[in-house]
N, CA, C and O atoms as CSV, one atom per row, in Angstrom:
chain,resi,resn,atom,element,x,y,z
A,1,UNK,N,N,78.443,111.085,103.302
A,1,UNK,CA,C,79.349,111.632,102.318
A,1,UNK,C,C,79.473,113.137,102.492
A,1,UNK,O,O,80.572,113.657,102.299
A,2,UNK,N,N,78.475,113.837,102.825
A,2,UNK,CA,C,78.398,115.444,102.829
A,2,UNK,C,C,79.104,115.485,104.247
A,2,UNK,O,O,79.163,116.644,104.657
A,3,UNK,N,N,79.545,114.747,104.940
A,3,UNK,CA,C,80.293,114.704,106.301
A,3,UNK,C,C,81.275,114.904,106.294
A,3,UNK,O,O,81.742,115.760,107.045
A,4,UNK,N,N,82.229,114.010,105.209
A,4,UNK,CA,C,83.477,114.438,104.926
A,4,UNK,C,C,83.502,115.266,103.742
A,4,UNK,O,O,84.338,116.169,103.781
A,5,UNK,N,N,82.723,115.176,102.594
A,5,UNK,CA,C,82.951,116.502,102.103
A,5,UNK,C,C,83.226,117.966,102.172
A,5,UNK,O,O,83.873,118.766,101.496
A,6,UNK,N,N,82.036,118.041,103.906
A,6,UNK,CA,C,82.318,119.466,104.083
A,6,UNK,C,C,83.353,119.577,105.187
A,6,UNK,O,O,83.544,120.602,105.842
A,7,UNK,N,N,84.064,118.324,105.350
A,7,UNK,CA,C,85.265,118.000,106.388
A,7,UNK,C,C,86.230,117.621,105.515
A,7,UNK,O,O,86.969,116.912,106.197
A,8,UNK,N,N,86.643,117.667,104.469
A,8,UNK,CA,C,87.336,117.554,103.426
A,8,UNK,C,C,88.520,117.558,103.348
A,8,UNK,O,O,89.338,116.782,102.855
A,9,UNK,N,N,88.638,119.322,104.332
A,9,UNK,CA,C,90.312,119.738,104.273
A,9,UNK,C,C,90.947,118.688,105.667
A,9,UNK,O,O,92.133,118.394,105.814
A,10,UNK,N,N,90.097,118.368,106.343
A,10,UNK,CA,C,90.419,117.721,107.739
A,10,UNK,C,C,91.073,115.970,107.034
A,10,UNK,O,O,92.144,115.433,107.320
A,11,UNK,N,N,90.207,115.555,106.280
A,11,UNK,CA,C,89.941,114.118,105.734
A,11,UNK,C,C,91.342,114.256,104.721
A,11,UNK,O,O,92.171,113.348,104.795
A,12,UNK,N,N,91.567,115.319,103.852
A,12,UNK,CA,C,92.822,115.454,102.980
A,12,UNK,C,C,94.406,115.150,103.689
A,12,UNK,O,O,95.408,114.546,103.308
A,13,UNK,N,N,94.097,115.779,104.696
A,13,UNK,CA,C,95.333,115.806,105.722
A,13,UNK,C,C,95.018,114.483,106.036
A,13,UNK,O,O,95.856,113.807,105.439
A,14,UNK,N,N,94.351,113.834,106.578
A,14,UNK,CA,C,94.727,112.503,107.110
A,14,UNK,C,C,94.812,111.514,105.401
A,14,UNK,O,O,95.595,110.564,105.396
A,15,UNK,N,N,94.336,111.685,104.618
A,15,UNK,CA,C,94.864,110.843,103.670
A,15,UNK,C,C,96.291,111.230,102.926
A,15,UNK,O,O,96.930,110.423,102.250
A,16,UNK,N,N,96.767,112.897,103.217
A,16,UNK,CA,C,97.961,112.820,103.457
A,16,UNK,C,C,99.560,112.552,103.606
A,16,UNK,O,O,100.621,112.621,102.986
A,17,UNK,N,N,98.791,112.072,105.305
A,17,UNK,CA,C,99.744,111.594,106.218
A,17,UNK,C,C,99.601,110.281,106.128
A,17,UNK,O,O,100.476,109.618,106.685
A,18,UNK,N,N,98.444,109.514,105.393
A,18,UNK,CA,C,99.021,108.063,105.247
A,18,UNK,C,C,99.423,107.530,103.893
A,18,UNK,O,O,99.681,106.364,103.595
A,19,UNK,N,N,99.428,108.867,102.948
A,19,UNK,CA,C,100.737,108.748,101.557
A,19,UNK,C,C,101.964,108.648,102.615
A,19,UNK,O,O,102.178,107.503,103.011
A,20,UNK,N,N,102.526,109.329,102.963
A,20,UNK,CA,C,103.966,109.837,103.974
A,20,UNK,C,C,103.805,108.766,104.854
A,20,UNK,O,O,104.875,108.158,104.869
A,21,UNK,N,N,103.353,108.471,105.265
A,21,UNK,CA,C,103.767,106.485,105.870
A,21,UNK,C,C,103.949,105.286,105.039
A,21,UNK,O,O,104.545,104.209,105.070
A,22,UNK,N,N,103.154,105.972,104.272
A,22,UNK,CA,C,103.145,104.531,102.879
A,22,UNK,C,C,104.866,104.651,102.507
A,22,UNK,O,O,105.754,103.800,102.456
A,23,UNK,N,N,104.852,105.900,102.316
A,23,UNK,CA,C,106.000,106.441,101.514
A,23,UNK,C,C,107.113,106.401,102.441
A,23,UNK,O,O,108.148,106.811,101.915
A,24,UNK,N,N,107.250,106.005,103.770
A,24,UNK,CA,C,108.036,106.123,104.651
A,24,UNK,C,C,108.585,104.620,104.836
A,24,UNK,O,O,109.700,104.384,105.301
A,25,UNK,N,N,107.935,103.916,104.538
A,25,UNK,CA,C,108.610,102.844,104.918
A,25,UNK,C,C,109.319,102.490,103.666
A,25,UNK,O,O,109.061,102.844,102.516
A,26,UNK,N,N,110.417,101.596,104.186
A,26,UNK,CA,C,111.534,100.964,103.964
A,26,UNK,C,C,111.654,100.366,103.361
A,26,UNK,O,O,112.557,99.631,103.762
A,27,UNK,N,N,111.029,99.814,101.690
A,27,UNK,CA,C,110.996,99.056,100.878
A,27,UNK,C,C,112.032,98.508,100.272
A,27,UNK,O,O,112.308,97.309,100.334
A,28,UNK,N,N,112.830,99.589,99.488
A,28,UNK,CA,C,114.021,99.072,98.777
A,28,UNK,C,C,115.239,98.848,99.354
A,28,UNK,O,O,116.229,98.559,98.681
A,29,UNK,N,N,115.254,98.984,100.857
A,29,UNK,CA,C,116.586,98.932,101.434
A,29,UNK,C,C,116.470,96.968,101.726
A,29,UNK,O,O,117.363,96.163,101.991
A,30,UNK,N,N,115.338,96.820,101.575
A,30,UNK,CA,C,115.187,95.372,102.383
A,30,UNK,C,C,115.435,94.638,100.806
A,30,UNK,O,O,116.308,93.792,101.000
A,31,UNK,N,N,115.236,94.625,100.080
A,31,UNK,CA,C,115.625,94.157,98.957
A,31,UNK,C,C,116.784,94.134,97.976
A,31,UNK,O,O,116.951,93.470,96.953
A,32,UNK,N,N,117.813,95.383,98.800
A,32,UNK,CA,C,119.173,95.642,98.382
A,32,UNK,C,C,119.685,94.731,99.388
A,32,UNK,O,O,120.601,94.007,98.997
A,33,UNK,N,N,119.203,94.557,100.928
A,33,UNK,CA,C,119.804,93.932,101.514
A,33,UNK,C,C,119.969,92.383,101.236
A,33,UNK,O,O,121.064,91.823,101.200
A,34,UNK,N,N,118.818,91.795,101.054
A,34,UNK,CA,C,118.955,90.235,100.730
A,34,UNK,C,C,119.820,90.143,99.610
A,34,UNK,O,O,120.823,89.433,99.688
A,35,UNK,N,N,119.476,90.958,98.279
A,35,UNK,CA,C,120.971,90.601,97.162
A,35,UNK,C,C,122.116,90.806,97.616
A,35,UNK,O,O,123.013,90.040,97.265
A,36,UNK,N,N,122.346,91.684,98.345
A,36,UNK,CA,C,124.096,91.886,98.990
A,36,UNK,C,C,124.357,90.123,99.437
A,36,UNK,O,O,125.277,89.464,98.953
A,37,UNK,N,N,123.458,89.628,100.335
A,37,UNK,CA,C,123.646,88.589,101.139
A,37,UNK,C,C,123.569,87.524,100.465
A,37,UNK,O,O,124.396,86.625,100.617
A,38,UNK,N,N,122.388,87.427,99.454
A,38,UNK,CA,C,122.026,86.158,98.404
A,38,UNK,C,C,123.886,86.516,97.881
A,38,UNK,O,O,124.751,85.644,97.963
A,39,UNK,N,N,124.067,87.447,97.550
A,39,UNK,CA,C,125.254,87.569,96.014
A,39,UNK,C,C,126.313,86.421,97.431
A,39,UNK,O,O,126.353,85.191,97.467
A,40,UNK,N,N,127.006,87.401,98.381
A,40,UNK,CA,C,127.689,86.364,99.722
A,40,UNK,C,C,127.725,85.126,99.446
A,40,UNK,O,O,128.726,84.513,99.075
A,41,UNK,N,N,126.044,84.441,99.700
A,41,UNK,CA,C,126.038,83.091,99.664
A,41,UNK,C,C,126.351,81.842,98.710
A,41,UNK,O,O,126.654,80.658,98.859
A,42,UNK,N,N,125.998,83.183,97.111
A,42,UNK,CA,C,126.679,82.305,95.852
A,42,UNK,C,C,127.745,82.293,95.857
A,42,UNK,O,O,128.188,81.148,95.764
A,43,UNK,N,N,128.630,83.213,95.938
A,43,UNK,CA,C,129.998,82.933,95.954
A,43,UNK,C,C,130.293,82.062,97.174
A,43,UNK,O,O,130.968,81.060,96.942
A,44,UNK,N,N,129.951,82.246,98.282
A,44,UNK,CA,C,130.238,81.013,98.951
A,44,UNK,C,C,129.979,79.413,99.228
A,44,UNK,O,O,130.499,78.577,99.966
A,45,UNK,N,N,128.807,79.408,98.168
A,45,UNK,CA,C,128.183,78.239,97.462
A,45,UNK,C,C,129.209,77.243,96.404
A,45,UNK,O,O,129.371,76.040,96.206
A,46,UNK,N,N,129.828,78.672,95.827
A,46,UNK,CA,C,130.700,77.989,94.788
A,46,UNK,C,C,131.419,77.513,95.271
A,46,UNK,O,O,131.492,76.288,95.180
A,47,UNK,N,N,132.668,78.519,96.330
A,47,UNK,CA,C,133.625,78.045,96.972
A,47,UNK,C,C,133.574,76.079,97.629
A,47,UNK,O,O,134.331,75.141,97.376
A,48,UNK,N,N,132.403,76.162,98.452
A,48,UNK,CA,C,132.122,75.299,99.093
A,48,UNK,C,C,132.072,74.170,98.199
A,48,UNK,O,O,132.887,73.313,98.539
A,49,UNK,N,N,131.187,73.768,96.843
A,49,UNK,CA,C,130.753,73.407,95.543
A,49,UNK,C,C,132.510,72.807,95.232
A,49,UNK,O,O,132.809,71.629,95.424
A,50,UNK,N,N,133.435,73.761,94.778
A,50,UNK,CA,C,135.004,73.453,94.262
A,50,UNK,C,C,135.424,72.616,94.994
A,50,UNK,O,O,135.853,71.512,94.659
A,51,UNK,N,N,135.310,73.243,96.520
A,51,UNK,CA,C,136.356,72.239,97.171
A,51,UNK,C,C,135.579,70.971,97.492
A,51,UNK,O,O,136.436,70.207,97.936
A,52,UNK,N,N,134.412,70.350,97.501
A,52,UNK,CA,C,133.892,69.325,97.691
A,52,UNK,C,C,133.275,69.329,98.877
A,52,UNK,O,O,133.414,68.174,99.280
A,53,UNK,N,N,132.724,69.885,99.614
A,53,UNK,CA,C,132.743,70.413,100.822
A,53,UNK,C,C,130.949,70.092,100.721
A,53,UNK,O,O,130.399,69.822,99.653
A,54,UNK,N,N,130.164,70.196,102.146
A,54,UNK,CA,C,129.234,70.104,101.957
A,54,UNK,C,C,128.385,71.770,102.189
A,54,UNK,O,O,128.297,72.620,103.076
A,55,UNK,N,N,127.861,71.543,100.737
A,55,UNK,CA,C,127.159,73.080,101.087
A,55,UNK,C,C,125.591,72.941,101.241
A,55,UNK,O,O,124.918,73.941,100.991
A,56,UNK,N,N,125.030,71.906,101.590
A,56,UNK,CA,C,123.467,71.862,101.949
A,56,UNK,C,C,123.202,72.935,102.413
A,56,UNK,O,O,122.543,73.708,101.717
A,57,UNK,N,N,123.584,73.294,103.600
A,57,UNK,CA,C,122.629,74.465,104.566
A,57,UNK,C,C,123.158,75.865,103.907
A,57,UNK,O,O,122.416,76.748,104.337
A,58,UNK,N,N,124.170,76.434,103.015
A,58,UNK,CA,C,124.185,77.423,101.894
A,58,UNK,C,C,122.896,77.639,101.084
A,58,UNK,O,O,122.210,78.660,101.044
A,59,UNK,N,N,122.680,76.309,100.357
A,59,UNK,CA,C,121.813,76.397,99.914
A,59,UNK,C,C,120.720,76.543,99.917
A,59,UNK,O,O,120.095,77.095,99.012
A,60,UNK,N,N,120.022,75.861,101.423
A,60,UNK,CA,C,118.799,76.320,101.900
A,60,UNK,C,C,118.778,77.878,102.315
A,60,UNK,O,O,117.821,78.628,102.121
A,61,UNK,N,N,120.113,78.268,102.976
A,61,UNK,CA,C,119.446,79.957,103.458
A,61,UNK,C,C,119.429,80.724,101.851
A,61,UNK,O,O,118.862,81.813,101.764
A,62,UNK,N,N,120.025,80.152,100.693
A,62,UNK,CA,C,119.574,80.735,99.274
A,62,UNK,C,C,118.322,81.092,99.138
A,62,UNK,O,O,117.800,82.207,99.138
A,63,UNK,N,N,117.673,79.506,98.965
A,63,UNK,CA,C,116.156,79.320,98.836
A,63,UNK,C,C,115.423,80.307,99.714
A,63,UNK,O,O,114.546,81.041,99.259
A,64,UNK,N,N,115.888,80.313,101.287
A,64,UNK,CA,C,114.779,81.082,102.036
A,64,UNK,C,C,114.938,82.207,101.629
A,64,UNK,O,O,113.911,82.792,101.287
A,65,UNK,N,N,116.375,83.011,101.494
A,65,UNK,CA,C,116.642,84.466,100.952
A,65,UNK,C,C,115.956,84.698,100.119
A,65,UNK,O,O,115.260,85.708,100.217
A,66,UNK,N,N,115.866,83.888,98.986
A,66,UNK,CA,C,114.887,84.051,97.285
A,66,UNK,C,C,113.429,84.320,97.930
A,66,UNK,O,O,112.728,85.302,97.686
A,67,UNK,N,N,113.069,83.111,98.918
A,67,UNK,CA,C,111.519,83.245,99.113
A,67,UNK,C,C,111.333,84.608,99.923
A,67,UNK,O,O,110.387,85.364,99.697
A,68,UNK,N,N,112.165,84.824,100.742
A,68,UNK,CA,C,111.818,86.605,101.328
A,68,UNK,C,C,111.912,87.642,100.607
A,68,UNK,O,O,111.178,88.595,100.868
A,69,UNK,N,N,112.643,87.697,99.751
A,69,UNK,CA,C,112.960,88.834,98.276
A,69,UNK,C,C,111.780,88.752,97.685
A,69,UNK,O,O,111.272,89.741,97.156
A,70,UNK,N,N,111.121,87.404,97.704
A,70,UNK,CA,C,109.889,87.725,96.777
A,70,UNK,C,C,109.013,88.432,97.424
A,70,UNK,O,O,108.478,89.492,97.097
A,71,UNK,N,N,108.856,87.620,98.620
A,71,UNK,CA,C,107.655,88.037,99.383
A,71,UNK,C,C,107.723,90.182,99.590
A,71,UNK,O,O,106.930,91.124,99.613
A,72,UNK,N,N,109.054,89.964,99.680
A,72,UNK,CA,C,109.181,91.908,99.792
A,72,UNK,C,C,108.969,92.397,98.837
A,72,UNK,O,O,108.231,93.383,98.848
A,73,UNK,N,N,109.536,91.910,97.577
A,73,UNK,CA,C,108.641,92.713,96.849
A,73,UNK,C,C,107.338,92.963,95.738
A,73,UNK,O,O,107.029,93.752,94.845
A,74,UNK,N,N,106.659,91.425,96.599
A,74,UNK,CA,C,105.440,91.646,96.625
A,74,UNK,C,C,104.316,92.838,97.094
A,74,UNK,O,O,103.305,93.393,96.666
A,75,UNK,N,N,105.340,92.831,98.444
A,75,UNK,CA,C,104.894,94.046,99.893
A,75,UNK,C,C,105.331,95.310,98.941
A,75,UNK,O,O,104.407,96.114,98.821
A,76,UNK,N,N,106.430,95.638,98.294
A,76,UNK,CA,C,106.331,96.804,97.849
A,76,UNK,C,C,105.631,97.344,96.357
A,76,UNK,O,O,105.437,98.540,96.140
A,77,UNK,N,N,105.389,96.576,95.664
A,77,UNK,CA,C,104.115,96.380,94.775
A,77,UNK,C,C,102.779,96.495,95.443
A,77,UNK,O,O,101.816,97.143,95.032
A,78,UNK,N,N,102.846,95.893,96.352
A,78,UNK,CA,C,101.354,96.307,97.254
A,78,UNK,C,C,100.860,98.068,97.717
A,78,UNK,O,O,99.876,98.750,97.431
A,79,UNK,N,N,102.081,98.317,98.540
A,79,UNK,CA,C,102.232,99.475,98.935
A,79,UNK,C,C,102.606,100.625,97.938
A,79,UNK,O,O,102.391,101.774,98.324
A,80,UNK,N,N,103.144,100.431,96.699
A,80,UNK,CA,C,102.667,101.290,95.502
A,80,UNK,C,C,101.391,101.786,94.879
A,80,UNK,O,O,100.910,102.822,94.418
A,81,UNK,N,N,101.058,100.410,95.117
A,81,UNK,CA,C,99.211,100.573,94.495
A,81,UNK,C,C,98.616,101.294,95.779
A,81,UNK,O,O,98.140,102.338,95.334
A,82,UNK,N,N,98.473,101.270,96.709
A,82,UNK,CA,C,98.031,101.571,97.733
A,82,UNK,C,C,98.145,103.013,97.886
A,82,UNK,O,O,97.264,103.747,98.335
A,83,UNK,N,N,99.547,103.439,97.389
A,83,UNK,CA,C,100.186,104.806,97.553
A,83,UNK,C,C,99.099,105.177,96.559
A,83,UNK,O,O,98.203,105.948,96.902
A,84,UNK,N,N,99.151,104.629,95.280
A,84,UNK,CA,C,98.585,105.438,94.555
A,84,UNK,C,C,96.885,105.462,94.120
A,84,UNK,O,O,96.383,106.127,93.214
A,85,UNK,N,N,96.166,104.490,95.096
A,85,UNK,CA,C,95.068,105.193,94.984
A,85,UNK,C,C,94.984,105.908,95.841
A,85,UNK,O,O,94.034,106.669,95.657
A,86,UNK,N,N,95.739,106.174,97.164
A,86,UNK,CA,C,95.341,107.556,98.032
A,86,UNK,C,C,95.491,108.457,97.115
A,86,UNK,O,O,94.556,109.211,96.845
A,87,UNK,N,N,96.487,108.523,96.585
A,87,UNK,CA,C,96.874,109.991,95.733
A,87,UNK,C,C,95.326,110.285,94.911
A,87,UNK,O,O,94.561,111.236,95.072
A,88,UNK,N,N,95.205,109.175,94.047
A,88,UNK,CA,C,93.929,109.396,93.177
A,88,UNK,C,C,92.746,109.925,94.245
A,88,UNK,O,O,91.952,110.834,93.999
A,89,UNK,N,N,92.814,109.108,95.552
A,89,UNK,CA,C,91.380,109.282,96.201
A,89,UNK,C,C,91.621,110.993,96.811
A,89,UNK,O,O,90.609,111.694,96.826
A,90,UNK,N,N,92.560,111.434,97.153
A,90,UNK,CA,C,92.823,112.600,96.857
A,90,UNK,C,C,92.605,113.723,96.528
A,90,UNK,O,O,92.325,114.729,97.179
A,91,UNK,N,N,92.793,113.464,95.070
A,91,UNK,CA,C,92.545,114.344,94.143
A,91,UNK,C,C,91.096,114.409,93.592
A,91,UNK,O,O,90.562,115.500,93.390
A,92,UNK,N,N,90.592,113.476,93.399
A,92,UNK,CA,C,89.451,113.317,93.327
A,92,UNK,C,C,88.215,113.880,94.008
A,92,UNK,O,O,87.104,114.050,93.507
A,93,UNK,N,N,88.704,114.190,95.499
A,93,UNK,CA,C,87.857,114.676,96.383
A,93,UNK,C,C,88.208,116.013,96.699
A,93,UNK,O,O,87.531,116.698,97.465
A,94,UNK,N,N,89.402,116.472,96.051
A,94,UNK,CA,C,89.542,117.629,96.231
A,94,UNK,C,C,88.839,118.575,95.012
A,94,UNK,O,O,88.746,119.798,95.115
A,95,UNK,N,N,88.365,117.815,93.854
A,95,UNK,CA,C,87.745,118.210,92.272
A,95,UNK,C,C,85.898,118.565,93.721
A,95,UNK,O,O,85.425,119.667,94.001
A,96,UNK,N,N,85.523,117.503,94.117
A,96,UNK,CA,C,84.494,117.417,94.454
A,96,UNK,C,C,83.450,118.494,95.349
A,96,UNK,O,O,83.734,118.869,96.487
A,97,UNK,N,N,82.272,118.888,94.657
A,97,UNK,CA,C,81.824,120.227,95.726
A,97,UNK,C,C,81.757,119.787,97.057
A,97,UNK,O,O,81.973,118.656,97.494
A,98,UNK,N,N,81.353,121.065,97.801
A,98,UNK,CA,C,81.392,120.999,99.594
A,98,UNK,C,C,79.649,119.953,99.853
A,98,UNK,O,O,79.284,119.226,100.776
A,99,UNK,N,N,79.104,120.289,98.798
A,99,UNK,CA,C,77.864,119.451,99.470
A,99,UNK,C,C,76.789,118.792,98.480
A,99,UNK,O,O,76.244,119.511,97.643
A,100,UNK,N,N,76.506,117.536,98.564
A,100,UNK,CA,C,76.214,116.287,97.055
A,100,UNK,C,C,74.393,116.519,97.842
A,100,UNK,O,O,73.836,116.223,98.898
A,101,UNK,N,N,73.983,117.325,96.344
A,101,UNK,CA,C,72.691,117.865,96.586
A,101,UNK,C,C,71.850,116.163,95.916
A,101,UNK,O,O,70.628,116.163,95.766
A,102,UNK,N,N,72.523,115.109,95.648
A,102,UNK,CA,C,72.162,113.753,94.978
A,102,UNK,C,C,73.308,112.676,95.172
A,102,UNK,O,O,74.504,112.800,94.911
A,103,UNK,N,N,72.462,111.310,95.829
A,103,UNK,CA,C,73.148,110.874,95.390
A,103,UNK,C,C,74.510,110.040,94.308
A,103,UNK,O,O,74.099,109.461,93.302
A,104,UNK,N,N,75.808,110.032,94.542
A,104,UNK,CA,C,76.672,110.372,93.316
A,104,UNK,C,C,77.189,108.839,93.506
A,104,UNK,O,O,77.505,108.481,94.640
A,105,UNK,N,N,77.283,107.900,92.382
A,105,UNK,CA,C,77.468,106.434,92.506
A,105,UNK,C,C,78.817,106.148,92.174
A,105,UNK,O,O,79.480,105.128,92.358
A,106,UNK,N,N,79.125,107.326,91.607
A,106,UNK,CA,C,81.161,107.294,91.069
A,106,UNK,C,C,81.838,107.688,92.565
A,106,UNK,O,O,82.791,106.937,92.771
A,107,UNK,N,N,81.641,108.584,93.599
A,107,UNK,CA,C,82.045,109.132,94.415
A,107,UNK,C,C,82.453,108.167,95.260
A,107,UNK,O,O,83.597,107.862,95.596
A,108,UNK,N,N,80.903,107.495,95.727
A,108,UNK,CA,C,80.655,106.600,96.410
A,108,UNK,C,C,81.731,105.168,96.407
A,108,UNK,O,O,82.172,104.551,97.377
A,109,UNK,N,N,81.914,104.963,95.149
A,109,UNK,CA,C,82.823,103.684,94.480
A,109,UNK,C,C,84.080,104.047,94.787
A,109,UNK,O,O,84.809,103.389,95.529
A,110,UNK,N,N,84.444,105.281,94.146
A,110,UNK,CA,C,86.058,105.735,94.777
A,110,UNK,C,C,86.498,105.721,95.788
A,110,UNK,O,O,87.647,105.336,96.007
A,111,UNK,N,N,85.443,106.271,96.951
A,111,UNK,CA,C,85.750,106.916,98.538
A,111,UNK,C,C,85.982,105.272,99.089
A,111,UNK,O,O,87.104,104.829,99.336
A,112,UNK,N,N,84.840,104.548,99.216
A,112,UNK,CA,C,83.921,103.847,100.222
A,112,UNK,C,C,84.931,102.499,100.130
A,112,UNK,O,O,85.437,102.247,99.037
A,113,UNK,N,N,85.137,101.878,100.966
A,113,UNK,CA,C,85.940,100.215,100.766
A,113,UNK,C,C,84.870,99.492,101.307
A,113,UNK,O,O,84.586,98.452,100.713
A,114,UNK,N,N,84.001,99.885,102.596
A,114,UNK,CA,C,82.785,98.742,103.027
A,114,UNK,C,C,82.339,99.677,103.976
A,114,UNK,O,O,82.978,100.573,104.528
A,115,UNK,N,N,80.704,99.228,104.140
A,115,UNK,CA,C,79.728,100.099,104.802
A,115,UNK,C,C,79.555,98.519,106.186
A,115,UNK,O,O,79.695,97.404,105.683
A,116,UNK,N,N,79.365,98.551,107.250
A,116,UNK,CA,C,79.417,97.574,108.167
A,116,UNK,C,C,78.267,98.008,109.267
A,116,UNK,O,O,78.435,98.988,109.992
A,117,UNK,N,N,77.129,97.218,109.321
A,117,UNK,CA,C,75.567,97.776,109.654
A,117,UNK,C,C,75.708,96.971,110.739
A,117,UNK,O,O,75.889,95.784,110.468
A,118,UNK,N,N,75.669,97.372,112.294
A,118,UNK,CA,C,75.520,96.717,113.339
A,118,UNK,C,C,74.170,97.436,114.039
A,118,UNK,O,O,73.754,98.285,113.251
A,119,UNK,N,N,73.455,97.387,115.096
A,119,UNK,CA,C,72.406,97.392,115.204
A,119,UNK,C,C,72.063,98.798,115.439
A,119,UNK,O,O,71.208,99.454,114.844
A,120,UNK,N,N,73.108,99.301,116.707
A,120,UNK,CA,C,72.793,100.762,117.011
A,120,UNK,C,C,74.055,102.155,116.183
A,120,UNK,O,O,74.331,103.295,116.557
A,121,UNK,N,N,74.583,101.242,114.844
A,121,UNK,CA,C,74.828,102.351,114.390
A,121,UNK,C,C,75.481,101.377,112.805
A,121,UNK,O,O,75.261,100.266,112.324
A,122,UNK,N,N,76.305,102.505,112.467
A,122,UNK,CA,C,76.951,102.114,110.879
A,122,UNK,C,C,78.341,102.557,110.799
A,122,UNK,O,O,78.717,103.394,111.619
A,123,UNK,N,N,79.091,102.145,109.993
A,123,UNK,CA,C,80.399,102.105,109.973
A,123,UNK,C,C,80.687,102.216,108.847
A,123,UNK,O,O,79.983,101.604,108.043
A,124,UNK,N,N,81.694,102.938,108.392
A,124,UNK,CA,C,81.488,103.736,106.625
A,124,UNK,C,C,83.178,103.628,106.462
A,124,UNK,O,O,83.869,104.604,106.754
A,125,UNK,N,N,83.622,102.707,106.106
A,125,UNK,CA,C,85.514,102.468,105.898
A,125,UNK,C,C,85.538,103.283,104.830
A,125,UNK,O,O,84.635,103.328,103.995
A,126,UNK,N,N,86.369,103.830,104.811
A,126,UNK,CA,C,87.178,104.854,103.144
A,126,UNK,C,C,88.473,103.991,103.079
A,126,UNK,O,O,89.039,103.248,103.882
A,127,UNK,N,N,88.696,104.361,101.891
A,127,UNK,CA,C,89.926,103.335,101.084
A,127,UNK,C,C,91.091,103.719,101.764
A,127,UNK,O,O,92.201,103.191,101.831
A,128,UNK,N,N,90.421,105.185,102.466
A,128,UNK,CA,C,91.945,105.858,102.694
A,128,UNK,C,C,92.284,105.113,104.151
A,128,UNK,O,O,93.335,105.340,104.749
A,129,UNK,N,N,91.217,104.156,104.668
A,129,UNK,CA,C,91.705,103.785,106.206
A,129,UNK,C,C,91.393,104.450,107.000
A,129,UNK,O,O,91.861,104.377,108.136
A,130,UNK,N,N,90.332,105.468,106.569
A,130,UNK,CA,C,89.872,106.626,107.539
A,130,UNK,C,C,88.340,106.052,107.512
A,130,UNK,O,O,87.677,105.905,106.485
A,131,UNK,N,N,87.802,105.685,109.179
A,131,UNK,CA,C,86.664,104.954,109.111
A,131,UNK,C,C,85.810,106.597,109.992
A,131,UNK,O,O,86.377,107.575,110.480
A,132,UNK,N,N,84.171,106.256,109.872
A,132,UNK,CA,C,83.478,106.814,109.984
A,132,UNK,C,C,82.323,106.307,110.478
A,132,UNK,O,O,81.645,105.531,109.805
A,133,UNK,N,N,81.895,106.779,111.988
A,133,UNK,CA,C,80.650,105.864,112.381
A,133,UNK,C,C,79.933,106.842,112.583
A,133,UNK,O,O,80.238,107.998,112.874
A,134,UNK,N,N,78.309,106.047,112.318
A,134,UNK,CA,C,76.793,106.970,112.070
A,134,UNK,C,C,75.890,106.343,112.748
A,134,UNK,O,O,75.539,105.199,112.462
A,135,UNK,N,N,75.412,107.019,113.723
A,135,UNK,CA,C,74.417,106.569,115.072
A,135,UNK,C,C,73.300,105.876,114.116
A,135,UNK,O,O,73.326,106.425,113.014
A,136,UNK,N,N,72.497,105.023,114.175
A,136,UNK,CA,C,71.118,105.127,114.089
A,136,UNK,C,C,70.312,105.910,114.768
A,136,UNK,O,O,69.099,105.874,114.564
C-alpha cells in the first residue's frame, strides 16, 4: 500500500485514463441505434400485419433487437458504476497521506479487488485494474 501511496500521482493518472476510456466508449449511440431500427421494424410489422402478408421473420429481428437493447444497456449501467467507483477510488486516495505508519482496513477495502498468492511472489489487483506484483 505505501507503494502506491508514495506512487500515487503515477497510480492517479492511470486511474485517470481509465475514467476517459470508460467514458469513451460508445454507449448511447448503440441504443439510439437499435430504437431507430426497432421503431423501422414496427411500422413495418404493421404494414406487413394489414396487408396479410407474412411477417414472422419481422418479428423475430424485433425480439433479437429488444434482447440486444437490453443487453446494452445493461453494459452501460455496468460501465457507470464502474466509472464511478474509479472516481470515488480517486478521490479517496488522493485525501490519503504519502505513507500508512498502520495498518488501515477502510483503505485496504476501497483500493484492493483480490490479493493472488503464487509461490515466488504476490499479486495485489486494485479496483482500478491497475495490478501490482511483490517478490517473496
Amino acid at each position: 500500500m505505501n507503494e502506491v501511496l508514495a506512487g500515487k500521482d503515477t497510480f492517479l493518472a492511470v486511474l485517470k485514463e481509465n475514467i476517459a476510456t470508460v467514458l469513451n466508449e460508445d454507449s448511447d449511440k448503440a441504443t439510439n441505434d437499435i430504437d431507430e431500427k426497432l421503431d423501422e421494424l414496427q411500422k413495418e410489422l404493421l404494414r406487413l400485419a394489414n396487408s396479410k402478408a407474412n411477417y414472422e421473420d419481422v418479428a423475430d429481428e424485433i425480439y433479437r433487437l429488444r434482447d440486444l437493447k437490453q443487453s446494452a444497456l445493461i453494459e452501460n449501467a455496468e460501465r457507470e458504476g464502474k466509472r464511478q467507483r474509479i472516481i470515488e477510488m480517486a478521490e479517496f486516495l488522493d485525501e490519503q497521506p504519502e505513507v500508512l505508519e498502520k495498518y488501515d482496513e477502510q483503505l485496504v477495502r476501497r483500493l484492493i479487488e483480490k490479493v493472488t498468492v503464487l509461490e515466488e511472489k504476490f499479486t495485489v489487483e486494485f479496483k482500478s485494474g491497475v495490478e501490482a506484483d511483490i517478490a517473496l
